[in-house]
N, C-alpha and C positions, 0 to 999 in steps of 0.2 A: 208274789212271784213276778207278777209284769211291772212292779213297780224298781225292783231290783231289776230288772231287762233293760228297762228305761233310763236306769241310773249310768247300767253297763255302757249302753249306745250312747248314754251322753258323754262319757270317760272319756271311753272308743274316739268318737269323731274330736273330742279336743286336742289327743293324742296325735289325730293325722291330719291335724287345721282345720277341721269343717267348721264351719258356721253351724247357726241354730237351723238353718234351711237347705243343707247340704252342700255348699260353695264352699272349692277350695281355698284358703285364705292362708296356707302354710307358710314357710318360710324357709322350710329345707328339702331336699329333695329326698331323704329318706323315710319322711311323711308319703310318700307319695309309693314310695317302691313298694312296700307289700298292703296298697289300698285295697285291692282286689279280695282279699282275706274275708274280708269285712264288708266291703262294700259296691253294689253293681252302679256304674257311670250312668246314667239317665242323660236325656236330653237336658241342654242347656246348662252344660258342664257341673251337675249337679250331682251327687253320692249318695244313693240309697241303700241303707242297711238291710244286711242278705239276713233275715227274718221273719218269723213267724209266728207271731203272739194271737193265743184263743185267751178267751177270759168270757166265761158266763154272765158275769156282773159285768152291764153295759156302762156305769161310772167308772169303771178301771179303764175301759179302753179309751172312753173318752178324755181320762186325762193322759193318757197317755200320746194319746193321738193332738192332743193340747198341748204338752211338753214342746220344748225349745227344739 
């Protein structure tokens, strides 16, 4: 399940220019219009996916939390 979550956010953010570290890198501005969807602006102009992965198995999270 969290590995499909993780596939999803990675979709997600190529879809609206983010990098592997949340920086916008887009190139249009309809990447940008409904960011909000999906993701809350952090400090340092940075996009964080509006999310919440449980996983009992501590190898899941950490690759996931490893992922680009």
């Amino acid at each position: 399940g969290n590995q499909i979550g993780a596939a999803f956010w990675q979709t997600v953010s190529g879809e609206h220019g983010l990098d592997g570290s949340g920086v916008y890198n887009g190139t249009s501005d309809l990447q940008l219009e409904r960011m909000n969807v999906y993701f809350n602006e952090a400090s340092g102009n940075k996009f964080v996916p509006r999310a919440v992965l449980v996983d009992l198995e501590p190898g899941t999270m950490d690759a996931v939390r490893a992922g680009p």
